[in-house]
LUMZA-210084 format. One record per residue (C-alpha): x, y, z; residue number from 1; residue in three letters. Coordinates in Angstrom, 3 decimals, padded with zeros to 6 digits. Last residue first. Example, Ala and Ser with C-alpha at 12.3 -4.5 7.8 and 13.67 -1.06 7.14 Angstrom:
2
SITE        x        y        z resi resn
SITE  013.670 -001.060  007.140    2  Ser
SITE  012.300 -004.500  007.800    1  Ala
This chain:
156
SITE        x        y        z resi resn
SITE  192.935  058.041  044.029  156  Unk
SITE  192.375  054.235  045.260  155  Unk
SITE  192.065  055.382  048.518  154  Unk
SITE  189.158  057.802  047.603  153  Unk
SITE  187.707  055.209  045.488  152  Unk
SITE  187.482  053.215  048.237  151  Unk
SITE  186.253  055.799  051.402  150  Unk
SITE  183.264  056.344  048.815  149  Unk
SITE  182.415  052.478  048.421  148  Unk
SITE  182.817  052.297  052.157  147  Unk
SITE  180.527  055.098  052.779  146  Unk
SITE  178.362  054.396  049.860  145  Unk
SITE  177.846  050.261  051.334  144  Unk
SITE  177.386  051.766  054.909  143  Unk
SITE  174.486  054.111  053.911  142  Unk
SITE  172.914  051.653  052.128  141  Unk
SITE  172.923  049.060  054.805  140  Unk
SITE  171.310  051.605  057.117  139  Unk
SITE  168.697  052.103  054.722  138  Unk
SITE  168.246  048.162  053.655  137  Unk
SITE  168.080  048.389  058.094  136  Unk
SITE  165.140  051.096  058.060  135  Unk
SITE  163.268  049.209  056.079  134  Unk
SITE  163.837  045.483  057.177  133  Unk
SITE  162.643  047.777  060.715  132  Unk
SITE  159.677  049.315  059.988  131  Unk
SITE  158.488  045.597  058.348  130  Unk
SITE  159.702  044.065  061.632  129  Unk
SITE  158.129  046.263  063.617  128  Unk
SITE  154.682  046.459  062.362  127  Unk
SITE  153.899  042.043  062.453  126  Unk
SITE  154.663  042.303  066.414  125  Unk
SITE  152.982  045.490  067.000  124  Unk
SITE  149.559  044.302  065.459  123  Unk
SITE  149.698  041.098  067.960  122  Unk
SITE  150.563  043.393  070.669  121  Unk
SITE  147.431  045.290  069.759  120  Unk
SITE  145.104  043.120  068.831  119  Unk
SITE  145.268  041.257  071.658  118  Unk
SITE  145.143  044.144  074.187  117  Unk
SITE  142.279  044.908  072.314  116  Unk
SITE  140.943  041.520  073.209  115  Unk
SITE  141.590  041.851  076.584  114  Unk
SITE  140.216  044.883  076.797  113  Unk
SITE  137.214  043.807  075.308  112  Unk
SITE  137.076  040.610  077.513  111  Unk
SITE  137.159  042.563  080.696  110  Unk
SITE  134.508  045.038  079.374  109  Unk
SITE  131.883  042.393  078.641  108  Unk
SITE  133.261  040.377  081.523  107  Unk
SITE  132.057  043.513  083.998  106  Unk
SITE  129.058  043.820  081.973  105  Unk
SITE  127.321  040.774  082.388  104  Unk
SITE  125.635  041.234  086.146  103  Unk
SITE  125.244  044.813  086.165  102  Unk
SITE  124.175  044.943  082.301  101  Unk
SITE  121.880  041.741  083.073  100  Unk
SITE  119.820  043.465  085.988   99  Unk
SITE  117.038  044.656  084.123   98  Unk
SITE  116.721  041.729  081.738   97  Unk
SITE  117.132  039.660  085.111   96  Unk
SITE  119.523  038.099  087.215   95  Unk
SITE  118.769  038.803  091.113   94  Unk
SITE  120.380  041.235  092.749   93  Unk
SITE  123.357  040.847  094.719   92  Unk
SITE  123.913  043.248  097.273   91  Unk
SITE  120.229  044.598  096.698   90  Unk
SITE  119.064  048.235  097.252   89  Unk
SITE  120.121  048.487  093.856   88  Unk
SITE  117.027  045.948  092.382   87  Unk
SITE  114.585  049.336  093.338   86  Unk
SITE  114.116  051.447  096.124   85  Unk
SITE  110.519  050.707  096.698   84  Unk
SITE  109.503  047.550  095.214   83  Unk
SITE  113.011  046.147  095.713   82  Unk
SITE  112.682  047.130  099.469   81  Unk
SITE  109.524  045.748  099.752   80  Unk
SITE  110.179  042.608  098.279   79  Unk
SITE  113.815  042.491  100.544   78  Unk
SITE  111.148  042.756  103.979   77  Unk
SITE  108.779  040.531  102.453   76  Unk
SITE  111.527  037.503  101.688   75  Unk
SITE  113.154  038.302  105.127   74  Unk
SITE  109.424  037.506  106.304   73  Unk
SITE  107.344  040.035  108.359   72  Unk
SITE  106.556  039.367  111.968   71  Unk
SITE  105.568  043.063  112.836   70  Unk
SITE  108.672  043.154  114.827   69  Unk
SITE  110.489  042.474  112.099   68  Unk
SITE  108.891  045.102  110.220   67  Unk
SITE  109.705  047.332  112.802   66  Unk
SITE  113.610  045.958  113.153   65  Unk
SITE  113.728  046.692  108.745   64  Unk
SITE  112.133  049.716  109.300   63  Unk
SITE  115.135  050.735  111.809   62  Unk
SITE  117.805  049.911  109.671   61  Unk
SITE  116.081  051.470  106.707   60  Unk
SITE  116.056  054.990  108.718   59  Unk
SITE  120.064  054.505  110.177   58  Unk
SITE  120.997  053.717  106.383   57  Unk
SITE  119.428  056.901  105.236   56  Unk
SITE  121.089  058.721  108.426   55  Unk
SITE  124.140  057.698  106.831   54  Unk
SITE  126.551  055.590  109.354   53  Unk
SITE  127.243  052.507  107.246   52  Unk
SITE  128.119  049.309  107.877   51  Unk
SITE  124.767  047.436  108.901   50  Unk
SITE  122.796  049.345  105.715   49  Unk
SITE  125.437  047.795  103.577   48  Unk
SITE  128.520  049.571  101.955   47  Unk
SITE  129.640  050.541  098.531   46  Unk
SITE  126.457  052.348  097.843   45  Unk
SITE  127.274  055.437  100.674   44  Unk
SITE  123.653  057.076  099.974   43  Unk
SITE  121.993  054.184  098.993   42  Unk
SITE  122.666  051.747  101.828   41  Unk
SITE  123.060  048.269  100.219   40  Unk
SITE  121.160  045.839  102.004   39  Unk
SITE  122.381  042.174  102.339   38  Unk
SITE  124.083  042.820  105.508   37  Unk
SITE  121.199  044.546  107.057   36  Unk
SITE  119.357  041.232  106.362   35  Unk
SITE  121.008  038.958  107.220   34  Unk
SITE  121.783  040.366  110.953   33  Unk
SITE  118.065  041.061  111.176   32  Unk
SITE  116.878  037.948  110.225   31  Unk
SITE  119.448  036.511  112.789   30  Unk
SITE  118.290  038.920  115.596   29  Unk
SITE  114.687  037.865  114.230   28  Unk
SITE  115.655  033.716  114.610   27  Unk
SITE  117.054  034.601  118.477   26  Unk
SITE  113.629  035.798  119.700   25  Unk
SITE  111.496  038.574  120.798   24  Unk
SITE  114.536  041.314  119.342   23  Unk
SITE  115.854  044.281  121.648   22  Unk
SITE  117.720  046.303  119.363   21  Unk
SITE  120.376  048.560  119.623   20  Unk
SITE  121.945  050.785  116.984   19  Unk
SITE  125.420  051.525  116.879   18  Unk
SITE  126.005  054.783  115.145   17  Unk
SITE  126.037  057.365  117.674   16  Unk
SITE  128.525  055.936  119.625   15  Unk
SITE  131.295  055.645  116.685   14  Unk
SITE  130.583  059.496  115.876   13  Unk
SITE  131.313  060.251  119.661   12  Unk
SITE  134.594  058.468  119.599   11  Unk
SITE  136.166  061.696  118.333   10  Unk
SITE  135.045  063.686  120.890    9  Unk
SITE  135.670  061.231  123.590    8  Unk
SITE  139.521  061.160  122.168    7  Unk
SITE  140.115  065.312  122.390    6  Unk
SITE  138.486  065.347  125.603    5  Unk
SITE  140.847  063.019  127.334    4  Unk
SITE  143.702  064.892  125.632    3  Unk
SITE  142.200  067.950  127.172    2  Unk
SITE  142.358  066.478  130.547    1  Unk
């Protein structure tokens, strides 16, 4: 019996977080489905409104359904949205002056680092070899006095 308990309690978050809607037609249960998938919740901002259980995404689920129901356009619905919480309430927002860091600065970093990377290896290759002619003429210097000293002590 307590196991029993154990599993309802934790199911009870998973209840709590479907919402159900009764829509006038099939085209608003689409609208809908669009767009509380295109929605990023604000609190969680890796998830849409549809995924996530934060009370803020439970709010701007519902106003989405009531502006449904008040025959609202997806296009009205996201305008309002953008007007209120901004382009970040949008998946994918649209490309813009505003928007261009979000948009461009992903390949802006990727092609620094790879540049640096670059640089880098390209850098290493030409410092070795000088670091090592260096070390070798030592090496070879060494070698030439040893045998040069182990000569002149046979020859004594």
């Amino acid at each position: 019996m307590k196991i029993l308990l154990f599993f309802l309690l934790l199911l009870s978050p998973v209840v709590n977080a479907v919402d159900t809607y009764q829509f006038n037609n099939p085209e608003q249960q689409v609208a809908y489905d669009s767009l509380v998938s295109e929605l990023r919740c604000l609190v969680c901002q890796n998830q849409t409104i549809g995924d996530s259980n934060a009370e803020l995404a439970a709010d701007l689920r519902r106003q989405v359904y009531e502006m449904l129901q008040q025959g609202k356009s997806q296009a009205d619905i996201q305008q309002f949205m953008t007007y209120r919480y901004g382009d970040f309430v949008l998946y994918n927002p649209p490309f813009k002056a505003k928007t261009g860091l979000l948009w461009l600065g992903p390949v802006v970093f990727l092609a620094v680092g790879l540049l640096a990377v670059f640089l880098f290896t390209r850098r290493k290759k030409t410092v070795l070899p000088a670091d090592n002619v260096a070390e070798n003429a030592e090496k070879l210097a060494a070698a030439r006095r040893l045998l040069t000293d182990k000569d002149t002590e046979n020859l004594s």
